[in-house]
C-alpha positions as YAML, in Angstrom:
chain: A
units: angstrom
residues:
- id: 1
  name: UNK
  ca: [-44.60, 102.80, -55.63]
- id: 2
  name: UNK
  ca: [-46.98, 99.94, -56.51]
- id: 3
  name: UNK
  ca: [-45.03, 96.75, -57.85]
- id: 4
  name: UNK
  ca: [-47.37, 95.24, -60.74]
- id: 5
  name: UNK
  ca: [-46.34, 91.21, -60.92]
- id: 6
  name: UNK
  ca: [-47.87, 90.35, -64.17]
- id: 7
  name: UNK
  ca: [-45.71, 87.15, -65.04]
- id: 8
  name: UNK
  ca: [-44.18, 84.53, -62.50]
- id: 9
  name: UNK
  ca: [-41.00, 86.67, -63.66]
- id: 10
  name: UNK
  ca: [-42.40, 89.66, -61.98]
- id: 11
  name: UNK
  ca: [-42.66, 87.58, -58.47]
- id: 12
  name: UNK
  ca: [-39.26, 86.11, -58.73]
- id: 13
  name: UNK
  ca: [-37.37, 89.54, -59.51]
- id: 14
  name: UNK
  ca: [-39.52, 91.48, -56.80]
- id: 15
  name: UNK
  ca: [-38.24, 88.70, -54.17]
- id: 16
  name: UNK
  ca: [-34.61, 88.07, -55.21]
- id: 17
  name: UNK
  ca: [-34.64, 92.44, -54.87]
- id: 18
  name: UNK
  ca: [-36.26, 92.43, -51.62]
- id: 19
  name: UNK
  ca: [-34.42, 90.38, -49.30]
- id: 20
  name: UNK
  ca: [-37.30, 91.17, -46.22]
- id: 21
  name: UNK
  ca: [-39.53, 90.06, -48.12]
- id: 22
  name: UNK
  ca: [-38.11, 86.74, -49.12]
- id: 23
  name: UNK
  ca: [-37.73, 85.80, -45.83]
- id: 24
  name: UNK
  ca: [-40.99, 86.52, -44.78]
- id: 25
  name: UNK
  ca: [-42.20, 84.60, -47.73]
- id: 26
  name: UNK
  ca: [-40.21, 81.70, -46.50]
- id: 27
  name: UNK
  ca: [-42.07, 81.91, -43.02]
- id: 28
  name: UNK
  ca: [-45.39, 81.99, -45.00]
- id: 29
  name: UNK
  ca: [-44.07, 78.73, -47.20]
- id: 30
  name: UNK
  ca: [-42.39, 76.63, -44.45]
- id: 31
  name: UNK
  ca: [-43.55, 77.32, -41.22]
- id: 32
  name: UNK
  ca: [-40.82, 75.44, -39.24]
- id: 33
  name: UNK
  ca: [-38.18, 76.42, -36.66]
- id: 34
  name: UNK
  ca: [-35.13, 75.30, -38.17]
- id: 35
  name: UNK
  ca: [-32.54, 76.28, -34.79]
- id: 36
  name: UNK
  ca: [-35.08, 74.07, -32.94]
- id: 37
  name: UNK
  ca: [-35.38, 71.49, -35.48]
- id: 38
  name: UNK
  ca: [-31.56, 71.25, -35.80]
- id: 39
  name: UNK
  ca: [-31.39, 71.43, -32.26]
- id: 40
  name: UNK
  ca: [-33.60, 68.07, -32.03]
- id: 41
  name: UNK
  ca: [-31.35, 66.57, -34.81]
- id: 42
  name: UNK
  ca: [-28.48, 67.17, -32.83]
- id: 43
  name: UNK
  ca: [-29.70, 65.44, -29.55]
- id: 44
  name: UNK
  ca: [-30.79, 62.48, -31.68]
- id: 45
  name: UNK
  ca: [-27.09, 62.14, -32.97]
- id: 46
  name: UNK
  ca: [-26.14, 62.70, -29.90]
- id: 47
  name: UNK
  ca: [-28.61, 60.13, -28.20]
- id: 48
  name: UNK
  ca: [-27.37, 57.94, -30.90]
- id: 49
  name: UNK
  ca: [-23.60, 58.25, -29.79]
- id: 50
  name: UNK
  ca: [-24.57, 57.30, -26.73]
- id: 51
  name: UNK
  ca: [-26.41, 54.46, -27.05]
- id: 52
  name: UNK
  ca: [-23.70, 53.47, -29.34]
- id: 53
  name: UNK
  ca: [-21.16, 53.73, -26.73]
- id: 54
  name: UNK
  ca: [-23.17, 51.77, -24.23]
- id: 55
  name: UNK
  ca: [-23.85, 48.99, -27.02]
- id: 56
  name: UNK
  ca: [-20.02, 48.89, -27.72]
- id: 57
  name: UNK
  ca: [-19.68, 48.76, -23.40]
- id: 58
  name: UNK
  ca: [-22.42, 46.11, -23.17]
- id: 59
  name: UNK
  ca: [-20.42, 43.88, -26.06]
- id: 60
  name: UNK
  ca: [-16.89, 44.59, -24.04]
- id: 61
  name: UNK
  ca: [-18.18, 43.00, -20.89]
- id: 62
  name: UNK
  ca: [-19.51, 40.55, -22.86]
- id: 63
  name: UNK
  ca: [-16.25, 39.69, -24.06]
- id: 64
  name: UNK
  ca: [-15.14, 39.72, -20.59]
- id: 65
  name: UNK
  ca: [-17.26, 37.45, -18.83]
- id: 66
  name: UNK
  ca: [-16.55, 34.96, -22.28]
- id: 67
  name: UNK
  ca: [-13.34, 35.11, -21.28]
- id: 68
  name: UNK
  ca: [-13.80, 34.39, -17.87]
- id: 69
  name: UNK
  ca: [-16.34, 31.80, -18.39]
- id: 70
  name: UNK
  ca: [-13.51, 30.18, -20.77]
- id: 71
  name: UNK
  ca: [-10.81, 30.41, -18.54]
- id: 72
  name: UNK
  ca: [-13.56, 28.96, -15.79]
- id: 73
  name: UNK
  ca: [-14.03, 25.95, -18.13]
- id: 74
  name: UNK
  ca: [-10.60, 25.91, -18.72]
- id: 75
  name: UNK
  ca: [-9.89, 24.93, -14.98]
- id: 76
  name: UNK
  ca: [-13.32, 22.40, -14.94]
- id: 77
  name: UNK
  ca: [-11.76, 20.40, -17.61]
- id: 78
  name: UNK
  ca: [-8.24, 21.04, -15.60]
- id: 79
  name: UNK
  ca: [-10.35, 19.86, -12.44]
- id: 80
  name: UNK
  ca: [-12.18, 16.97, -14.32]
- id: 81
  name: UNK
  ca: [-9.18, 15.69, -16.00]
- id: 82
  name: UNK
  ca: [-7.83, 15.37, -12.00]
- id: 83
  name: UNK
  ca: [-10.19, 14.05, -10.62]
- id: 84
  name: UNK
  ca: [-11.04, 11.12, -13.08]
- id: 85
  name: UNK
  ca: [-7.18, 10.94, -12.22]
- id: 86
  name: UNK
  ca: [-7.41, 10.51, -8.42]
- id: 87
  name: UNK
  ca: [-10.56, 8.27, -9.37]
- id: 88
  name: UNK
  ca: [-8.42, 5.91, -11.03]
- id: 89
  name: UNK
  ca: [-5.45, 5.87, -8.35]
- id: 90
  name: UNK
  ca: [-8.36, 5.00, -5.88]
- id: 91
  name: UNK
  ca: [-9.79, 2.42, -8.08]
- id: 92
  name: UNK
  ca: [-6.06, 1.25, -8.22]
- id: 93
  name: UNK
  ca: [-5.58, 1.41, -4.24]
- id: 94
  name: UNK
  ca: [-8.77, -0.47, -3.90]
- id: 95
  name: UNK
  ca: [-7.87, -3.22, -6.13]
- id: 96
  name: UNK
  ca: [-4.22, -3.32, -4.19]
- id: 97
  name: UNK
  ca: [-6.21, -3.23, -1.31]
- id: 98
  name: UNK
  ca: [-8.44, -6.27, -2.54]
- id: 99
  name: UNK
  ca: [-5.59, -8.05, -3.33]
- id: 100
  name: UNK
  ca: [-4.09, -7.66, 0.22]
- id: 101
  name: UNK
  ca: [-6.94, -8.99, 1.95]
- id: 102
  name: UNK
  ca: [-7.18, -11.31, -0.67]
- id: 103
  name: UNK
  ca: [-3.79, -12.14, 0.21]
- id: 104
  name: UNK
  ca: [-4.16, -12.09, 3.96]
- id: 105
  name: UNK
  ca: [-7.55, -14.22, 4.20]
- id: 106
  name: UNK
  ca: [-5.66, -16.93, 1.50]
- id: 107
  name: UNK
  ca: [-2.49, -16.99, 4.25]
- id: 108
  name: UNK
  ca: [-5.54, -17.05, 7.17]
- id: 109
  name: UNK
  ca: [-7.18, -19.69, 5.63]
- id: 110
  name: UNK
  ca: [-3.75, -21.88, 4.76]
- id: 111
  name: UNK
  ca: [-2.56, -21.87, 8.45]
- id: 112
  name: UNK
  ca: [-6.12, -23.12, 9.50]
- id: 113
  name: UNK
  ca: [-5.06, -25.93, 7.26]
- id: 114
  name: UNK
  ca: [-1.54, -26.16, 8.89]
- id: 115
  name: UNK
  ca: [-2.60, -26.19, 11.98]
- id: 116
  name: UNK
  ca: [-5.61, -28.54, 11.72]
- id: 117
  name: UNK
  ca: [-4.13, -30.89, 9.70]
- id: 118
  name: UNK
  ca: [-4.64, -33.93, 11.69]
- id: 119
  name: UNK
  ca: [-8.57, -33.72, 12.39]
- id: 120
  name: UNK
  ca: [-9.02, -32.72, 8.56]
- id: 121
  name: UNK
  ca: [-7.14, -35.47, 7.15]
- id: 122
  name: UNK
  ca: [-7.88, -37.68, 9.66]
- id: 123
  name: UNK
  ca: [-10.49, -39.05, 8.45]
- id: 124
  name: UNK
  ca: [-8.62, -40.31, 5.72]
- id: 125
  name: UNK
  ca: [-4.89, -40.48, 6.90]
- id: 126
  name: UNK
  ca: [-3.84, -42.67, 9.81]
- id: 127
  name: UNK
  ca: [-0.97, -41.01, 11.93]
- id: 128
  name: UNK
  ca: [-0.44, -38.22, 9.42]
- id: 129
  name: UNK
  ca: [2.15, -35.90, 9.51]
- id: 130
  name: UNK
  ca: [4.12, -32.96, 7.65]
- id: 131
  name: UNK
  ca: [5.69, -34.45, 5.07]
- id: 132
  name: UNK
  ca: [7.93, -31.91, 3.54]
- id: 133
  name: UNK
  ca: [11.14, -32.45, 4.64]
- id: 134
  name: UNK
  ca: [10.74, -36.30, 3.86]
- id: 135
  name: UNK
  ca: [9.33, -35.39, 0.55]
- id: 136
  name: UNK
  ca: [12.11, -32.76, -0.10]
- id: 137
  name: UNK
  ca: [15.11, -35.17, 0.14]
- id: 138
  name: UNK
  ca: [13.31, -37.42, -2.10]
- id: 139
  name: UNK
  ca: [13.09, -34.84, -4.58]
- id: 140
  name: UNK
  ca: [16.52, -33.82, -4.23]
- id: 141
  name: UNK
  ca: [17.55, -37.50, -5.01]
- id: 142
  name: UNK
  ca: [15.62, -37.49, -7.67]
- id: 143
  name: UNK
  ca: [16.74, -34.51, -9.34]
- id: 144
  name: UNK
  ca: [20.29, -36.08, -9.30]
- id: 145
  name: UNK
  ca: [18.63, -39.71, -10.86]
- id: 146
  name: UNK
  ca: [17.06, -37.19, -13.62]
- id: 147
  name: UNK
  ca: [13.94, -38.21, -13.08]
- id: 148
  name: UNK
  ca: [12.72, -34.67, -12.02]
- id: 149
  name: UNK
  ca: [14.48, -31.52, -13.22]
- id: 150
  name: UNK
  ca: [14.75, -28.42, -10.98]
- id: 151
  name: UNK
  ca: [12.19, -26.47, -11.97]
- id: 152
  name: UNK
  ca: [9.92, -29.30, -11.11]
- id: 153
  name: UNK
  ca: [11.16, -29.55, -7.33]
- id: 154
  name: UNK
  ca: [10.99, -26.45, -6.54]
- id: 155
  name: UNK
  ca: [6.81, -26.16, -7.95]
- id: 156
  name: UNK
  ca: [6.44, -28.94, -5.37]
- id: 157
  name: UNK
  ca: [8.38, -27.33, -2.50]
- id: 158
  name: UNK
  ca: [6.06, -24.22, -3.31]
- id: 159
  name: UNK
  ca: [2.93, -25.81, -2.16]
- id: 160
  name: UNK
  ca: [0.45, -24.99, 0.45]
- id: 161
  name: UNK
  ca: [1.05, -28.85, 2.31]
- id: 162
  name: UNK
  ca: [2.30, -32.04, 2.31]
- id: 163
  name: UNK
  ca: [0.79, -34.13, 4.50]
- id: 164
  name: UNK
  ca: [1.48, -38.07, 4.51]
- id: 165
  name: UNK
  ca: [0.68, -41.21, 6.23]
- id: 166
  name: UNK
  ca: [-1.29, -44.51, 6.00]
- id: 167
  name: UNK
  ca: [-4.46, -44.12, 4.07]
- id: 168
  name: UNK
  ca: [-7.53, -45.23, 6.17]
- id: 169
  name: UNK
  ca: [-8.98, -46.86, 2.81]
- id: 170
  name: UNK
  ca: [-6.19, -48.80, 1.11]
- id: 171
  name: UNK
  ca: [-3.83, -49.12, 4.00]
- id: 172
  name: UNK
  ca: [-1.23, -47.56, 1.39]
- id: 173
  name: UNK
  ca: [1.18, -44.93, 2.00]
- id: 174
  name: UNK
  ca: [-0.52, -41.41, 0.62]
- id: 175
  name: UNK
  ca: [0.38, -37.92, 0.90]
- id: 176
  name: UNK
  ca: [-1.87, -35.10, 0.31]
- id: 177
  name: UNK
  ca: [-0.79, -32.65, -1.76]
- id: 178
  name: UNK
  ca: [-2.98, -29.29, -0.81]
- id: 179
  name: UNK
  ca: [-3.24, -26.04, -2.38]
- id: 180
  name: UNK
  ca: [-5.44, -23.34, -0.07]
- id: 181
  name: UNK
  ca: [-7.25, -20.40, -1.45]
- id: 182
  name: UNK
  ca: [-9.95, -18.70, -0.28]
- id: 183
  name: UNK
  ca: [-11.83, -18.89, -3.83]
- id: 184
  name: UNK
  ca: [-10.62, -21.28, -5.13]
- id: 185
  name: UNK
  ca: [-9.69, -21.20, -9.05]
- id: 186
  name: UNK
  ca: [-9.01, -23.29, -11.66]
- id: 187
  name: UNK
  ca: [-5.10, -22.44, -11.49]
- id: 188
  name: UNK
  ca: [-5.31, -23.94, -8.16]
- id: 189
  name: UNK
  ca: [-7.04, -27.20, -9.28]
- id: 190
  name: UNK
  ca: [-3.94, -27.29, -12.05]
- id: 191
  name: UNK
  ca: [-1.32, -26.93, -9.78]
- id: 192
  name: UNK
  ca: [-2.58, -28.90, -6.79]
- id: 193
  name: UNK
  ca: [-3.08, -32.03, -9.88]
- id: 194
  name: UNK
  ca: [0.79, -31.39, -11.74]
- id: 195
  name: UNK
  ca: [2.61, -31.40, -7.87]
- id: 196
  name: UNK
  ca: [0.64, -34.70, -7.38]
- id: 197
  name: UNK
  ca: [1.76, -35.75, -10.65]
- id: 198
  name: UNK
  ca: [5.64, -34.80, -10.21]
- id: 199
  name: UNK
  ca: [5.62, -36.89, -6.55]
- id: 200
  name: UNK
  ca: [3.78, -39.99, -8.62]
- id: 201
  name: UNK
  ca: [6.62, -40.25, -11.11]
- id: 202
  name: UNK
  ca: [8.75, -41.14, -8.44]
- id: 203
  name: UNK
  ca: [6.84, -43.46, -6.76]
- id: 204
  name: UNK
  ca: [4.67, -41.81, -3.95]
- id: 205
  name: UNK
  ca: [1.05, -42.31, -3.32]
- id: 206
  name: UNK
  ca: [0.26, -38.44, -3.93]
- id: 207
  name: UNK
  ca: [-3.44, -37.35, -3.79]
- id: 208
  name: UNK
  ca: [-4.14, -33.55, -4.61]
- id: 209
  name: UNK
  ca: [-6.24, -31.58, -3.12]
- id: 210
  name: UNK
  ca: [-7.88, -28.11, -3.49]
- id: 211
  name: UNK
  ca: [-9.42, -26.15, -0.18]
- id: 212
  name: UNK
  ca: [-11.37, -23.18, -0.93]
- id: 213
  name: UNK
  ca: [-13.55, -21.24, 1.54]
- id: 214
  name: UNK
  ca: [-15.95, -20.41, -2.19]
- id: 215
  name: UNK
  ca: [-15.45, -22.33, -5.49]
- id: 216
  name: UNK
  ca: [-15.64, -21.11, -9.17]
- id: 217
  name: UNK
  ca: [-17.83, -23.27, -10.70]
- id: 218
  name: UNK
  ca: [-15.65, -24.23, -13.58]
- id: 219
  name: UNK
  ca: [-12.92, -25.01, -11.04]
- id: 220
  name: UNK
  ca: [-14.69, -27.76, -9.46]
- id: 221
  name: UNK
  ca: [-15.73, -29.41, -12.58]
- id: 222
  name: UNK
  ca: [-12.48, -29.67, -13.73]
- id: 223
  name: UNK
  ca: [-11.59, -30.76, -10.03]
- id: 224
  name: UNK
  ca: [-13.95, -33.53, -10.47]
- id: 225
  name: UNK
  ca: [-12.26, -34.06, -14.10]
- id: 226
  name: UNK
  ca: [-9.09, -34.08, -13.41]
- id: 227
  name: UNK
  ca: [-9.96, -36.35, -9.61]
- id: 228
  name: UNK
  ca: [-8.89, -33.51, -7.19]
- id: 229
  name: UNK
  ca: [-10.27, -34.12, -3.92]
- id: 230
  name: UNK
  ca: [-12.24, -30.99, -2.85]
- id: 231
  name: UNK
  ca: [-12.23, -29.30, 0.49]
- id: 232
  name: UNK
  ca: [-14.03, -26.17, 2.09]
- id: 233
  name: UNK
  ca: [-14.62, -25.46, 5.52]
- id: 234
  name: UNK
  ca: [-12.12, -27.40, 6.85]
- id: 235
  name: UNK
  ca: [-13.72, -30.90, 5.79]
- id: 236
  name: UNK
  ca: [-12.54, -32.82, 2.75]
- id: 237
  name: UNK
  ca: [-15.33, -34.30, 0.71]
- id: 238
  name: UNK
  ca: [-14.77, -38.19, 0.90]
- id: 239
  name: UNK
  ca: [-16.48, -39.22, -2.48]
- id: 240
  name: UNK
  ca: [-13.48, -36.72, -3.83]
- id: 241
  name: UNK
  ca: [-11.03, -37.94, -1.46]
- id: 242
  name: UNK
  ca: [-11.31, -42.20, -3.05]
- id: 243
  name: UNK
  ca: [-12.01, -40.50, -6.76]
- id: 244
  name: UNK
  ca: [-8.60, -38.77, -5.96]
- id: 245
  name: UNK
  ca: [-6.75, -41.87, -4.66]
- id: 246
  name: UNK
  ca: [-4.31, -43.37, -6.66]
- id: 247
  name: UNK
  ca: [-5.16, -46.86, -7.91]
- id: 248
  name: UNK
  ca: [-3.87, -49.77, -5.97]
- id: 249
  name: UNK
  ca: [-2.49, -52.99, -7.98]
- id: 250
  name: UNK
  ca: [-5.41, -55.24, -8.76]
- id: 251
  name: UNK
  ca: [-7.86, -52.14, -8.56]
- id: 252
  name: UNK
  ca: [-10.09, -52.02, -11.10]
...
């Protein structure tokens, strides 16, 4: 029987009555494999999982090696933080060490002193001598006049030399008072010129002298200053030596 479709009714009815035909019309209208499209749909999700999971695997060892490179920096700073500590016990050793050989050479360059005494000061000193022991009872003595306390004996007995006998230029008594250093400083000048001082107030002819192997500048002008004779390399420097002399009655 012939179907007449007069109104877009007619077409509706006739389809919704004949299933077959609807589907066929549906092929006609939308060509399109729907098991394969869904199929493709599917391995894109599933493509998309995947490179999900690898992003999220990527980011984990990320988060590892952070860690790693954090606990690595961790034991740098642990490693710098030692070694700027070792750094600065060397730099301490090497200053002790400085100081010891500073030491040593000072002692070295003393006993030259000690021991060569005579043809140093000879020049100035007639039939020189160690005075220490002669100087040290007259200190003692003088302690108990109160003319010198304690404290002031003892600075004396702490120095380098005493070394007495008749000066070559004033035929007067003298004893050099000598502090050794090998650079010699302006503490030395100021000690060598108070021990000279201490041994004047009781009456001796005291002349002090500085020996240093180098000299800080400002140390020998207060040397000259203060009229410290000045000695290096085992010679005394004789312009020094008479500005260092004490001055005789009737000196001008």
């Amino acid at each position: 029987m012939a179907l007449a479709i007069e109104t877009f009714e007619d077409l509706v009815y006739i389809i919704e009555t004949h299933p077959e035909w609807r589907r066929q019309l549906k092929r006609a209208l939308f060509d399109i494999d729907i098991e394969a499209t869904l199929a493709g749909l599917q391995k894109t999700v599933a493509d998309l999982v995947d490179m999900q999971r690898q992003l999220l695997e990527v980011q984990s060892r990320q988060a590892e090696d952070i860690h790693v490179l954090k606990t690595d920096m961790s034991q740098v700073k642990a490693d710098i933080a030692s070694l700027k500590g070792d750094v600065g016990t060397l730099k301490g050793s090497v200053e002790i060490l400085k100081g010891d050989v500073g030491n040593l050479k000072g002692k070295a360059y003393e006993q030259e002193y000690r021991l060569k005494a005579n043809g140093i000061f000879g020049r100035f000193i007639r039939r020189g001598k160690d005075r220490m022991d002669d100087v040290a009872d007259q200190l003692h003595e003088a302690v108990t006049a109160g003319q010198v306390s304690e404290a002031e004996l003892e600075q004396v007995l702490a120095v380098d030399l005493l070394w007495g006998g008749k000066s070559r230029q004033t035929e007067a008594d003298v004893t050099a008072v000598l502090e050794t250093s090998w650079r010699a400083e302006m503490k030395d000048v100021e000690r060598a010129y108070r021990r000279a001082e201490i041994l004047r107030r009781i009456g001796l002819q005291a002349v002090p002298v500085v020996a240093g192997m180098e000299w800080d500048g400002q140390a020998l002008m207060q040397a000259q200053a203060l009229g410290v004779a000045i000695a290096s390399n085992g010679q005394v420097n004789f312009d020094s030596w008479r500005a260092a002399l004490p001055m005789q009655p009737g000196q001008d």
